[in-house]
N, CA and C atoms as an extended XYZ file, in Angstrom:
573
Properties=species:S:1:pos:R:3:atomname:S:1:resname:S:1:resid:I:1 pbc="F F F"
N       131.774       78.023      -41.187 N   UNK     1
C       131.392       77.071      -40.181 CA  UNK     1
C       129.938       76.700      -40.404 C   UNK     1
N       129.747       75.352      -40.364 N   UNK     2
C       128.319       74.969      -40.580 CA  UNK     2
C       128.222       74.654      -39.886 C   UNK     2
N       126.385       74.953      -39.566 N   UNK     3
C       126.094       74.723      -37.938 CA  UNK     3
C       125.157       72.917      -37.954 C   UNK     3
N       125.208       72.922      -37.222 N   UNK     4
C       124.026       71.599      -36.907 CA  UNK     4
C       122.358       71.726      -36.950 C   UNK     4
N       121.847       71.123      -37.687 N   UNK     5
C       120.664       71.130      -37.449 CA  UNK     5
C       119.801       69.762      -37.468 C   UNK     5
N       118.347       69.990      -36.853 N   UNK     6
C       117.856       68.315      -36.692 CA  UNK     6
C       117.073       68.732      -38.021 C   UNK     6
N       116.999       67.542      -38.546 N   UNK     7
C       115.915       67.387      -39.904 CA  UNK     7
C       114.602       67.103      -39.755 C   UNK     7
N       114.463       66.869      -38.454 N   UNK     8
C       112.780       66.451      -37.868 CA  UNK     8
C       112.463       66.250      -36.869 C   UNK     8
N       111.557       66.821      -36.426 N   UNK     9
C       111.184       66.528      -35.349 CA  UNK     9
C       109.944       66.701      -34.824 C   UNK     9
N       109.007       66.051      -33.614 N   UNK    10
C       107.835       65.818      -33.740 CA  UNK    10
C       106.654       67.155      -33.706 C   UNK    10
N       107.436       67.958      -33.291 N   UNK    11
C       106.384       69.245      -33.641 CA  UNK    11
C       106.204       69.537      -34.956 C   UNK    11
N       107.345       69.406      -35.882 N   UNK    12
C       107.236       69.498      -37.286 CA  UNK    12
C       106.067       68.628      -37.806 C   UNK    12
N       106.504       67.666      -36.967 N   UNK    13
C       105.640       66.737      -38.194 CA  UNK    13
C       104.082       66.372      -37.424 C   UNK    13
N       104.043       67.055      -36.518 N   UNK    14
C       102.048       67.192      -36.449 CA  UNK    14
C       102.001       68.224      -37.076 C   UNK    14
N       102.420       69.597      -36.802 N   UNK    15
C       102.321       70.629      -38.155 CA  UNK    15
C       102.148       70.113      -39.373 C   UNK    15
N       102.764       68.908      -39.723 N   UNK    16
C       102.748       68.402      -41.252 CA  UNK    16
C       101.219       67.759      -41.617 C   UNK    16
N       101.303       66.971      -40.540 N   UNK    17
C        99.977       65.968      -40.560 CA  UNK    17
C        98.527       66.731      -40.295 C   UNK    17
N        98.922       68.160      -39.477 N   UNK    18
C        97.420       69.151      -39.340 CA  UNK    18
C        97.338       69.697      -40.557 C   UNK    18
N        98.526       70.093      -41.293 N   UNK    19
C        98.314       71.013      -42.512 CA  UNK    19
C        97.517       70.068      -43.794 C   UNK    19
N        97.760       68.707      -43.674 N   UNK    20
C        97.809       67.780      -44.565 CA  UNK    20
C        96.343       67.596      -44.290 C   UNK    20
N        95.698       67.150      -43.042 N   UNK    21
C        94.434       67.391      -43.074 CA  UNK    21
C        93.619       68.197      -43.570 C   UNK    21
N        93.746       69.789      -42.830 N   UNK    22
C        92.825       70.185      -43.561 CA  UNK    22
C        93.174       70.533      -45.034 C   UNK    22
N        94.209       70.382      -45.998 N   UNK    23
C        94.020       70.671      -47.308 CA  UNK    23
C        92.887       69.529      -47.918 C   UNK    23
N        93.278       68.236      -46.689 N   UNK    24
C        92.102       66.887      -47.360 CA  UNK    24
C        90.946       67.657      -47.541 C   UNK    24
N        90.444       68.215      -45.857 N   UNK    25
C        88.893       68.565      -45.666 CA  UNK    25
C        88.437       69.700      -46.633 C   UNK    25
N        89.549       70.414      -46.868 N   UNK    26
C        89.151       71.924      -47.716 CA  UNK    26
C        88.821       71.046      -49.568 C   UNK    26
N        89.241       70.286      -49.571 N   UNK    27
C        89.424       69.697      -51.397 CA  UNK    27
C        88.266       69.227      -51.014 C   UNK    27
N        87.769       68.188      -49.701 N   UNK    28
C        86.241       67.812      -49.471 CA  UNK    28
C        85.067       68.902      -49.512 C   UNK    28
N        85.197       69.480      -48.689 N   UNK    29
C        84.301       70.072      -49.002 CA  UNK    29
C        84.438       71.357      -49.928 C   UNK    29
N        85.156       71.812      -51.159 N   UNK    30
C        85.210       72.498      -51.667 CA  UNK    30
C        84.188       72.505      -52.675 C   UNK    30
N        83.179       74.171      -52.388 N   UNK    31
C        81.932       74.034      -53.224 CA  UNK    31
C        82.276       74.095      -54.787 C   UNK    31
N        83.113       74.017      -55.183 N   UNK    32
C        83.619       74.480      -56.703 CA  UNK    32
C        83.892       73.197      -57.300 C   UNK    32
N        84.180       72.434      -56.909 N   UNK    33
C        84.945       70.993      -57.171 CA  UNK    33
C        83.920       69.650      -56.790 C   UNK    33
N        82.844       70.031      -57.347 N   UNK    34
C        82.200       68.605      -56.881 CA  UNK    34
C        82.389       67.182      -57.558 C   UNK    34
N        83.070       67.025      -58.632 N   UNK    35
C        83.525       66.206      -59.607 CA  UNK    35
C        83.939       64.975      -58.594 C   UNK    35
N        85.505       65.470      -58.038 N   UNK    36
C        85.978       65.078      -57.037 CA  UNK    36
C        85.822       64.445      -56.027 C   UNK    36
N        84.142       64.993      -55.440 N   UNK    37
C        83.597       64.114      -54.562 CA  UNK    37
C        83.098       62.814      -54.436 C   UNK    37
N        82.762       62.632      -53.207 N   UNK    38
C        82.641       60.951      -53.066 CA  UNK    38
C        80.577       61.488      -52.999 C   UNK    38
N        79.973       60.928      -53.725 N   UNK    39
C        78.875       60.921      -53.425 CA  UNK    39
C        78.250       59.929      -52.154 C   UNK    39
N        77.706       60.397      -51.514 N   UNK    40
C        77.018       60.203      -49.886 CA  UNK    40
C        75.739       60.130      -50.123 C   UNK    40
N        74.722       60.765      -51.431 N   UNK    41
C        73.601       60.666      -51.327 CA  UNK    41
C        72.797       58.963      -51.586 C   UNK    41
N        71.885       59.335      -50.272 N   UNK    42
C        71.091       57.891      -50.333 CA  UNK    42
C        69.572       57.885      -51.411 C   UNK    42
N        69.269       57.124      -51.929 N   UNK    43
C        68.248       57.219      -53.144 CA  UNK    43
C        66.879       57.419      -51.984 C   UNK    43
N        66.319       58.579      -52.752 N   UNK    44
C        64.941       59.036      -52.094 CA  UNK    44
C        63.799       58.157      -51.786 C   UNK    44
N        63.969       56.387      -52.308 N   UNK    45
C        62.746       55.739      -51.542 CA  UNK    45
C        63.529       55.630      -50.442 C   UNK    45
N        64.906       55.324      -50.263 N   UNK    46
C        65.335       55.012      -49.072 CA  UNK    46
C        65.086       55.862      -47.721 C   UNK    46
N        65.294       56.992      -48.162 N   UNK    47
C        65.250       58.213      -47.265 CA  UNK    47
C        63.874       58.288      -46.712 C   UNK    47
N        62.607       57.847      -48.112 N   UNK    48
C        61.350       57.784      -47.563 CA  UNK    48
C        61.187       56.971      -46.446 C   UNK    48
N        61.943       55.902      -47.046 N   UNK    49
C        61.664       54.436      -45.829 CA  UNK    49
C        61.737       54.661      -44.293 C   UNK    49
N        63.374       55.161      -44.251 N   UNK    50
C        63.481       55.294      -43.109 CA  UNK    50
C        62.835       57.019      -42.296 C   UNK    50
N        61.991       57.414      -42.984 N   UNK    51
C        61.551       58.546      -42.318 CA  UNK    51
C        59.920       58.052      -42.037 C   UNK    51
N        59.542       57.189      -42.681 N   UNK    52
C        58.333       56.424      -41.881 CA  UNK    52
C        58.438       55.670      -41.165 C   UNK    52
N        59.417       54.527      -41.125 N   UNK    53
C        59.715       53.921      -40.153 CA  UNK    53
C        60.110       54.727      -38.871 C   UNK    53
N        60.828       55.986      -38.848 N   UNK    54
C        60.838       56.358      -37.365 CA  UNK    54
C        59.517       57.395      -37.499 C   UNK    54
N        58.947       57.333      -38.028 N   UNK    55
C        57.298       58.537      -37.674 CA  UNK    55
C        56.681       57.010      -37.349 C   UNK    55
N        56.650       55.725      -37.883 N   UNK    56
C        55.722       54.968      -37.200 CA  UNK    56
C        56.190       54.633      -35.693 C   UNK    56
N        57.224       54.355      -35.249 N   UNK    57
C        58.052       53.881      -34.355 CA  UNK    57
C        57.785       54.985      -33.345 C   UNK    57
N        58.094       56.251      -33.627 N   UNK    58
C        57.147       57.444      -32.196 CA  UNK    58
C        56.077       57.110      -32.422 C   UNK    58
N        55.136       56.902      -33.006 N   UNK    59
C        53.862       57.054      -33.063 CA  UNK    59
C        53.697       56.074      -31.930 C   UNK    59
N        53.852       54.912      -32.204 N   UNK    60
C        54.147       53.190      -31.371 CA  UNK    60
C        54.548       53.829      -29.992 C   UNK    60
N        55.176       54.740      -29.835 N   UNK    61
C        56.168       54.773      -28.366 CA  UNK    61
C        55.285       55.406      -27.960 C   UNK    61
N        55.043       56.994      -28.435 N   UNK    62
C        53.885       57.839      -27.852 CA  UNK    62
C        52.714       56.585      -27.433 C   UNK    62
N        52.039       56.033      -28.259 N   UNK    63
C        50.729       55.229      -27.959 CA  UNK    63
C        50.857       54.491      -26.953 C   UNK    63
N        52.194       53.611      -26.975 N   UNK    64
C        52.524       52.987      -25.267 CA  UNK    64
C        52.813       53.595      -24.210 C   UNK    64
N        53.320       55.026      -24.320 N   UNK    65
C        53.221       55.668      -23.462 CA  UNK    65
C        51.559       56.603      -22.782 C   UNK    65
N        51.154       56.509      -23.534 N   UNK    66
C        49.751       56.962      -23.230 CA  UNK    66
C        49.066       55.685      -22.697 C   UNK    66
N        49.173       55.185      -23.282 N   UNK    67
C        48.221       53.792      -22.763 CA  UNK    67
C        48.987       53.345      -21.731 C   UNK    67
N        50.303       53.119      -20.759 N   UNK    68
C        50.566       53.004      -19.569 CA  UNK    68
C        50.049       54.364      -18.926 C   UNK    68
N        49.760       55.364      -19.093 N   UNK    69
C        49.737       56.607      -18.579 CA  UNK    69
C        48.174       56.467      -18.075 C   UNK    69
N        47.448       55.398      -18.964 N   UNK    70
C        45.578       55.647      -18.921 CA  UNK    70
C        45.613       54.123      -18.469 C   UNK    70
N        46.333       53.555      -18.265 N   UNK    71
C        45.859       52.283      -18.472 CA  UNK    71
C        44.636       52.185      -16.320 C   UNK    71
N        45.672       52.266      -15.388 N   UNK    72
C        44.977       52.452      -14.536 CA  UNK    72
C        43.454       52.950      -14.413 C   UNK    72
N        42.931       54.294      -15.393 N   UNK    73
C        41.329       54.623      -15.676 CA  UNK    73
C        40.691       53.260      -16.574 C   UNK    73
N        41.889       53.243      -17.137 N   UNK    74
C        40.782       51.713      -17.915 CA  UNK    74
C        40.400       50.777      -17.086 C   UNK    74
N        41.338       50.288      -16.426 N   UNK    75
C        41.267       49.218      -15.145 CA  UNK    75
C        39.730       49.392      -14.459 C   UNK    75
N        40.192       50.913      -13.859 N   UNK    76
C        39.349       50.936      -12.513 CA  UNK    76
C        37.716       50.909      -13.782 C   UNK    76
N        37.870       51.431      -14.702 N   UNK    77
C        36.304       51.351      -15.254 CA  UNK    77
C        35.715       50.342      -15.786 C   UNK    77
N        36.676       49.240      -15.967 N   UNK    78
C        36.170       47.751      -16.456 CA  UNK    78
C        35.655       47.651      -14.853 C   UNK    78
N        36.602       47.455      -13.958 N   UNK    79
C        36.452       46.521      -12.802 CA  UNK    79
C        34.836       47.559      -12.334 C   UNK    79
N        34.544       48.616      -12.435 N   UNK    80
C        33.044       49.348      -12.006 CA  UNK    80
C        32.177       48.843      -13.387 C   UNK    80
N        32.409       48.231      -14.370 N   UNK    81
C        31.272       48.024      -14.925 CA  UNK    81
C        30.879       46.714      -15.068 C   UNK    81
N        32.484       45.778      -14.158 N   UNK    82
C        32.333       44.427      -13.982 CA  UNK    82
C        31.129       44.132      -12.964 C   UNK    82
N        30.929       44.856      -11.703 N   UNK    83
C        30.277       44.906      -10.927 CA  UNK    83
C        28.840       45.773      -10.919 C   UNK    83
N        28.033       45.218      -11.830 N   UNK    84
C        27.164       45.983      -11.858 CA  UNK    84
C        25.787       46.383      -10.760 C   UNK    84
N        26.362       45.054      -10.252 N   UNK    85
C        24.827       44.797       -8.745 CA  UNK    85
C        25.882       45.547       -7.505 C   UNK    85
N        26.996       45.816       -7.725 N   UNK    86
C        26.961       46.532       -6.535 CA  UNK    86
C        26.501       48.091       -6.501 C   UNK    86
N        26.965       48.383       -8.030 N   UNK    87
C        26.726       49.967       -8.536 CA  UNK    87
C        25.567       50.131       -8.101 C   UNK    87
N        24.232       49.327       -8.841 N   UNK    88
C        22.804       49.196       -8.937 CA  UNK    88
C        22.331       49.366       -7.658 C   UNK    88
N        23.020       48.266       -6.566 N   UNK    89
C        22.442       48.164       -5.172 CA  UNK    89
C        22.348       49.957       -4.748 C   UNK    89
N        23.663       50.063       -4.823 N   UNK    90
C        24.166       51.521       -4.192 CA  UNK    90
C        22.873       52.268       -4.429 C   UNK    90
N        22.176       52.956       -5.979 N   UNK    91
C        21.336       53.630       -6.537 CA  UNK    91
C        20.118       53.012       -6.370 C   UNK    91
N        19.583       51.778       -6.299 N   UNK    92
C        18.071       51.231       -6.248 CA  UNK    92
C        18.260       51.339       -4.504 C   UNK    92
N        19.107       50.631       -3.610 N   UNK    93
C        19.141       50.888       -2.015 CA  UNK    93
C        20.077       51.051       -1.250 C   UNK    93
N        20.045       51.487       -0.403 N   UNK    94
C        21.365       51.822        0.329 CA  UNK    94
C        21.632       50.646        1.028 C   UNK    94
N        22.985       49.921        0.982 N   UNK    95
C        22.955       48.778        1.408 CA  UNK    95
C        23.515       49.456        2.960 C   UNK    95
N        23.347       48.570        4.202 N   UNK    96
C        23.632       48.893        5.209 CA  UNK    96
C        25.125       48.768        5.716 C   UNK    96
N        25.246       49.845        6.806 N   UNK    97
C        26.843       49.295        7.077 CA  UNK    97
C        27.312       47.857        7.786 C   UNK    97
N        26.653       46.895        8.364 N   UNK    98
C        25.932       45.885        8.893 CA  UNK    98
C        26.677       45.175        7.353 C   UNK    98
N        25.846       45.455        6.197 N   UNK    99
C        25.737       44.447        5.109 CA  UNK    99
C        26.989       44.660        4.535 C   UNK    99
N        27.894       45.559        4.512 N   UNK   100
C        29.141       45.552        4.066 CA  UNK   100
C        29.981       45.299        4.691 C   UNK   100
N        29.772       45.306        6.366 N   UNK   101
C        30.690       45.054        7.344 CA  UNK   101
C        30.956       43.495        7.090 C   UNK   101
N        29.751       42.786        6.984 N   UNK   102
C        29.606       41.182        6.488 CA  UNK   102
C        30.180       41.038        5.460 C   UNK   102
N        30.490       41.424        4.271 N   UNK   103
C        30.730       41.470        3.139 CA  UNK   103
C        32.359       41.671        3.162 C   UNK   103
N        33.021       42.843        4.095 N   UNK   104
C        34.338       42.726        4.281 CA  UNK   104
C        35.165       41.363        4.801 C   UNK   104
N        34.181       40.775        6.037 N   UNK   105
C        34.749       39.546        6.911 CA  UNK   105
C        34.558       38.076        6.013 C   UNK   105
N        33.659       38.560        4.853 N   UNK   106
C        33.130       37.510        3.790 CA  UNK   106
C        34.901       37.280        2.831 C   UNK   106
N        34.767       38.589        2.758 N   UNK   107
C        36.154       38.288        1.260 CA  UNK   107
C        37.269       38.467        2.538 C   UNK   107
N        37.672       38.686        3.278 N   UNK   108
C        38.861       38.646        4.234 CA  UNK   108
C        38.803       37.476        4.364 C   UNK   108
N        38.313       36.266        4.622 N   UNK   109
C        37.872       34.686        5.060 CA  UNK   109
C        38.752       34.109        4.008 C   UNK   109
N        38.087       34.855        2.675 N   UNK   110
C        38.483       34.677        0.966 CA  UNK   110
C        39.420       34.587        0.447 C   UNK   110
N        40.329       35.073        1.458 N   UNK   111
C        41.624       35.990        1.375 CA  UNK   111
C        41.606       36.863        0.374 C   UNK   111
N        40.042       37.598       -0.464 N   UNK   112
C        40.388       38.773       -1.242 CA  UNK   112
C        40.446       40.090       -0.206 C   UNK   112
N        41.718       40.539       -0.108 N   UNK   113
C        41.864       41.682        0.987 CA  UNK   113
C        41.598       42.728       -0.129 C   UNK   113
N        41.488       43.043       -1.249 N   UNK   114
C        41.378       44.272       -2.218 CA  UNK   114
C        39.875       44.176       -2.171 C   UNK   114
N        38.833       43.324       -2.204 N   UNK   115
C        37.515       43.373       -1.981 CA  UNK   115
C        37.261       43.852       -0.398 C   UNK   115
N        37.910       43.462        0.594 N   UNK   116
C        37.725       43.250        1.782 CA  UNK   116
C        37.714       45.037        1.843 C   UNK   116
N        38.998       45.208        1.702 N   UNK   117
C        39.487       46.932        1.965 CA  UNK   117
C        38.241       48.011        1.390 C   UNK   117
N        37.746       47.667       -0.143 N   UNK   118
C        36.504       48.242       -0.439 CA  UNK   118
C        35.207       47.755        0.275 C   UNK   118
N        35.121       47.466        0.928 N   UNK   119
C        33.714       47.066        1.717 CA  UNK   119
C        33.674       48.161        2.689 C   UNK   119
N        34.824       47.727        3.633 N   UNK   120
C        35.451       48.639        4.693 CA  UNK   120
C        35.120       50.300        4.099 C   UNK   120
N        35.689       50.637        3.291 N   UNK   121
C        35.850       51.724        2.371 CA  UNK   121
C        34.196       52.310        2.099 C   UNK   121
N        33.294       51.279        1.745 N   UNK   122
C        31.920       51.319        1.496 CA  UNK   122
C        30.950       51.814        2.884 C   UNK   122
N        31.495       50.818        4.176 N   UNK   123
C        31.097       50.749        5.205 CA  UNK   123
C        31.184       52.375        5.910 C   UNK   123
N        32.308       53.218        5.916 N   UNK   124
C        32.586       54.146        6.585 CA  UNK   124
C        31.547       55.096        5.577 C   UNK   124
N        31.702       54.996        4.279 N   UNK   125
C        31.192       56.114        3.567 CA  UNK   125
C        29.460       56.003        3.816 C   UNK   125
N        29.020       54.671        3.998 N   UNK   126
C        27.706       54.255        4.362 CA  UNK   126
C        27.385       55.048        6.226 C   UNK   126
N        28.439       54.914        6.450 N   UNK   127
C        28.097       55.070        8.248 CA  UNK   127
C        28.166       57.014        8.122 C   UNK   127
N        28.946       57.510        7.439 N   UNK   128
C        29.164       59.193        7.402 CA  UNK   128
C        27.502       59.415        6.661 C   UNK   128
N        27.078       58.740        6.137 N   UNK   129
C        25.840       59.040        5.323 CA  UNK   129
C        24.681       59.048        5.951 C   UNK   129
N        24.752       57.922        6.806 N   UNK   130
C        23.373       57.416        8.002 CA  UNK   130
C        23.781       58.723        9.160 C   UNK   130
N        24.776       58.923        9.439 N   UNK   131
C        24.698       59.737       11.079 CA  UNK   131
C        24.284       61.418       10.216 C   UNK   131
N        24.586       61.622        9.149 N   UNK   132
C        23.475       62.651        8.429 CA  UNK   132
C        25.437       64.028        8.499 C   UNK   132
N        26.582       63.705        8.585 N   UNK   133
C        27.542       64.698        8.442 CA  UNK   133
C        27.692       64.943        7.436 C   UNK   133
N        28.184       63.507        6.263 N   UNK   134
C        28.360       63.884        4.899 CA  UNK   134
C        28.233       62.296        4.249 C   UNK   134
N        26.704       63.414        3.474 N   UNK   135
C        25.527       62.144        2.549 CA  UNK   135
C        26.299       61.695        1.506 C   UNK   135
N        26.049       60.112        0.743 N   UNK   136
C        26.494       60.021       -0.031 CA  UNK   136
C        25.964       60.538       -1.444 C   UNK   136
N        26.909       60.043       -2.247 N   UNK   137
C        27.131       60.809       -3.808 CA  UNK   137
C        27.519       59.792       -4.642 C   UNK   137
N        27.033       58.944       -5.605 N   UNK   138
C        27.621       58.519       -6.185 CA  UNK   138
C        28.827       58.846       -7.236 C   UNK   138
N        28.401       60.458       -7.015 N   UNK   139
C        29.357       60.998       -8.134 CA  UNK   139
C        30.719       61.835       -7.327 C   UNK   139
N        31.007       61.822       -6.017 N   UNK   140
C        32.028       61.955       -5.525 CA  UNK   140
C        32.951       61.113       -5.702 C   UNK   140
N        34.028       62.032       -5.649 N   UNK   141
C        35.853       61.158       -6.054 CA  UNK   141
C        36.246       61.130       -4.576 C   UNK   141
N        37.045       60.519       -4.637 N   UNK   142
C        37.973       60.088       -3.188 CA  UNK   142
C        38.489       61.519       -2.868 C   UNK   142
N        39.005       61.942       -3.656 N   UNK   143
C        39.652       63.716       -3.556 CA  UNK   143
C        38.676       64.091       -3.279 C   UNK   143
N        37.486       64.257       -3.848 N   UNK   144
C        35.946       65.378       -2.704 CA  UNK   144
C        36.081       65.053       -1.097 C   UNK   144
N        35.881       63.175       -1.230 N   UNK   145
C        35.673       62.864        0.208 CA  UNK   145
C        37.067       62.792        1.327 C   UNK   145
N        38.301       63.387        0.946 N   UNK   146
C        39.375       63.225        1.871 CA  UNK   146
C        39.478       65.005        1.884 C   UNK   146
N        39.326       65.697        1.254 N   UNK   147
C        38.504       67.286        1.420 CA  UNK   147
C        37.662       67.319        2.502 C   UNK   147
N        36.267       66.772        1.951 N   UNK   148
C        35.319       66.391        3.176 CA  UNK   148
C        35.402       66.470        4.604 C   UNK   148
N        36.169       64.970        5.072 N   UNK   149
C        36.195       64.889        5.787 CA  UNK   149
C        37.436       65.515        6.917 C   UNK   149
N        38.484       66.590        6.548 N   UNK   150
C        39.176       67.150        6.966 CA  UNK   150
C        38.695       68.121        8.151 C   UNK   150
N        36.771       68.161        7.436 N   UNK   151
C        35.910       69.342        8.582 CA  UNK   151
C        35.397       68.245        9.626 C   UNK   151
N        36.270       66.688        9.757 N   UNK   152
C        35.378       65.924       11.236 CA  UNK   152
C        36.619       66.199       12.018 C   UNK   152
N        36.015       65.708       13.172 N   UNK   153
C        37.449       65.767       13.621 CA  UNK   153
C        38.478       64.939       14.231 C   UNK   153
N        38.196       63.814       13.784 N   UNK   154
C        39.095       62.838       13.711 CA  UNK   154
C        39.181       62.077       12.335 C   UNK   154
N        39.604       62.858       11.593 N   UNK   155
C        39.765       62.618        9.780 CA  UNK   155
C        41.186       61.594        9.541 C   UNK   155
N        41.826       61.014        9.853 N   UNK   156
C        42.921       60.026       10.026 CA  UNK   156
C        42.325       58.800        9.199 C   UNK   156
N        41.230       58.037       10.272 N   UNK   157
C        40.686       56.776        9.866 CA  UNK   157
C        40.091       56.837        8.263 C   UNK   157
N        39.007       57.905        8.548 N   UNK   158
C        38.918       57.857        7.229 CA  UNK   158
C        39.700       58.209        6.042 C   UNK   158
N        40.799       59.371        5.998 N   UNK   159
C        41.925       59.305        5.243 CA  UNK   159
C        42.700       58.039        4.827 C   UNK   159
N        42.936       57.016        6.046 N   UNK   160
C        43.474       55.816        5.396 CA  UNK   160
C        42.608       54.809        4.578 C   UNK   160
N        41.425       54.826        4.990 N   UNK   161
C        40.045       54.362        4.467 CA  UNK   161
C        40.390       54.663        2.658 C   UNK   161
N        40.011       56.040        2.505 N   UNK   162
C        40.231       56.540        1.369 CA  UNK   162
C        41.289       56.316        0.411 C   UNK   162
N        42.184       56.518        0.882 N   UNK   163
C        43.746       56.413        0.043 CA  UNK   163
C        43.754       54.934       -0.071 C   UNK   163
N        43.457       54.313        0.492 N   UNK   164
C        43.711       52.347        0.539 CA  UNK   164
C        42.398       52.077       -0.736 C   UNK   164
N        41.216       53.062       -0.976 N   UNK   165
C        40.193       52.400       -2.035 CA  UNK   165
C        40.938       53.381       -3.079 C   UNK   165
N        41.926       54.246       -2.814 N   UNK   166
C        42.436       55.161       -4.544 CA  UNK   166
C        43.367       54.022       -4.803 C   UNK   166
N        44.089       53.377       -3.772 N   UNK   167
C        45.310       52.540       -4.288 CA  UNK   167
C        44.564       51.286       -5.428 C   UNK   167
N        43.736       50.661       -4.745 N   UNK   168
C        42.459       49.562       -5.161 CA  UNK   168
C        42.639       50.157       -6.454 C   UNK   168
N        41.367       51.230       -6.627 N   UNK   169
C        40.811       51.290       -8.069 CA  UNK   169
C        42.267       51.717       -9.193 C   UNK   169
N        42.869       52.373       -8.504 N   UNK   170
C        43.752       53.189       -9.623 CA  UNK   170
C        45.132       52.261       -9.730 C   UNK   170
N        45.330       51.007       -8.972 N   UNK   171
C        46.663       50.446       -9.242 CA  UNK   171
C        46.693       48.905       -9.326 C   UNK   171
N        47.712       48.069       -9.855 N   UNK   172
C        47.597       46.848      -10.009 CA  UNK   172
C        47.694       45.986       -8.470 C   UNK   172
N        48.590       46.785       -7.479 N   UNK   173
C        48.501       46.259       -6.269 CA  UNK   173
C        48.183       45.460       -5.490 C   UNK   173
N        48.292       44.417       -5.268 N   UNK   174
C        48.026       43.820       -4.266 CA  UNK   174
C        47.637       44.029       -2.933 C   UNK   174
N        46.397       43.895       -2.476 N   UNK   175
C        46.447       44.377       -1.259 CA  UNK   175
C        46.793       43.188       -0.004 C   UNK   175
N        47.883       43.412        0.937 N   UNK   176
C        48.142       42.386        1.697 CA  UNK   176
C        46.828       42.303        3.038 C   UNK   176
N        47.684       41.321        3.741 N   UNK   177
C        46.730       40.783        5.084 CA  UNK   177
C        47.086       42.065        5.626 C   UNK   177
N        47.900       42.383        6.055 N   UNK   178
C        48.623       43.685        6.895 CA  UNK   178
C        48.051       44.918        6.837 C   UNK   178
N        47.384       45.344        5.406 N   UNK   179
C        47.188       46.435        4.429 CA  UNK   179
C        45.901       46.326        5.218 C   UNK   179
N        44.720       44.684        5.142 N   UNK   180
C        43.443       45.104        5.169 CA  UNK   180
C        43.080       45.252        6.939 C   UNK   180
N        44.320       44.836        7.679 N   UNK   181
C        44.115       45.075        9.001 CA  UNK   181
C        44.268       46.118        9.493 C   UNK   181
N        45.334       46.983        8.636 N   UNK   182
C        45.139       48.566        8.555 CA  UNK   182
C        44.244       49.155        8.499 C   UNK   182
N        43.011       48.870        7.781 N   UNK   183
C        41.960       49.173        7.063 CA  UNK   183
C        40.830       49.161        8.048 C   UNK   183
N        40.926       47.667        8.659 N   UNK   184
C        40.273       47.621        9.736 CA  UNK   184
C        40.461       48.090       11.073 C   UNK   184
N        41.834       48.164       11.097 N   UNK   185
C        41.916       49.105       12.554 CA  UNK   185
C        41.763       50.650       12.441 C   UNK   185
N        41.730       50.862       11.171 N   UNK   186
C        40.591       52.633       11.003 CA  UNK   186
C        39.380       52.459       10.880 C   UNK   186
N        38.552       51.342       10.932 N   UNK   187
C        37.399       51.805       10.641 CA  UNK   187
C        36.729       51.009       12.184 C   UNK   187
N        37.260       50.417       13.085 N   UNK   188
C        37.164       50.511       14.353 CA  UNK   188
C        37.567       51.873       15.115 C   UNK   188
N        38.732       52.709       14.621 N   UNK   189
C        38.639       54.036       14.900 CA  UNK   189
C        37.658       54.743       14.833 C   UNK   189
N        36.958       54.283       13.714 N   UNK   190
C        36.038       55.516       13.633 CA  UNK   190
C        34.442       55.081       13.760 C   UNK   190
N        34.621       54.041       14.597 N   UNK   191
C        33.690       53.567       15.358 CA  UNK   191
C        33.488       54.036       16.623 C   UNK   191
């Protein structure tokens, strides 16, 4: 009696097609048999090429990334060496809070509210200097003076004072109408 059998079927024949593979991959990569192979190697200026082209290409990315990273210190130190009579005034005389208070309502008129906000900014640090709490410095950072003034005791006004002249120097920002009335309703606070 002969029995029945199937001649194929699909488990067989991925068994067929896995076995069939790797004898491909094993004849590929077989270290004994390189004759056989398909050569893959690329000619060594090429390899040079493209290994300077991506060392120049980070180099390029790193450098734009540093230079957005600094670009804000560059800013704020053009725009302080653009202004040299105000620096000068500061060190040859103390301009009054009176003369900056004018000077804020001057560029607010102007509609420059980013000049306006530093006047304001000038004005409070001028007025903490005259009542004799905390003298000025030309060489204090906004971080000394929001430290500072944490020992008055109504440190708010001038905190917004402060943070509104870090936004100024350190960002491209715009300062709005809204922003410099902010500005001004702290430094009537701290009036």
């Amino acid at each position: 009696m002969t029995g029945s059998f199937q001649k194929s079927s699909v488990e067989w024949q991925l068994r067929l097609v896995q076995q069939r593979l790797g004898e491909w991959l094993e004849r590929l990569f077989a270290a004994g048999d390189r004759a056989h192979r398909p050569n893959w190697a690329l000619p060594e200026w090429l390899l040079r090429l493209l290994f300077w082209l991506i060392a120049g290409a980070l180099i390029v990315w790193l450098s734009w990334q540093l230079y957005t990273l600094l670009r804000p210190y560059f800013d704020a130190a053009i725009r302080t060496q653009s202004r040299p009579s105000d620096n000068q005034s500061q060190i040859e005389r103390p301009v009054t809070v009176a003369t900056w208070l004018q000077r804020s309502r001057t560029f607010a008129q102007r509609g420059d509210y980013r000049e306006a906000c530093r006047a304001l900014y000038m004005a409070a640090l001028q007025r903490l200097n005259d009542s004799d709490p905390i003298p000025y410095e030309p060489s204090r950072t906004d971080g000394e003076y929001l430290q500072i003034v944490q020992t008055l005791p109504r440190p708010t006004p001038y905190q917004v004072l402060i943070r509104t002249h870090e936004q100024i120097c350190f960002t491209e920002a715009e300062v709005s109408a809204a922003e410099f009335d902010r500005c001004q309703q702290a430094y009537q606070d701290i009036e």
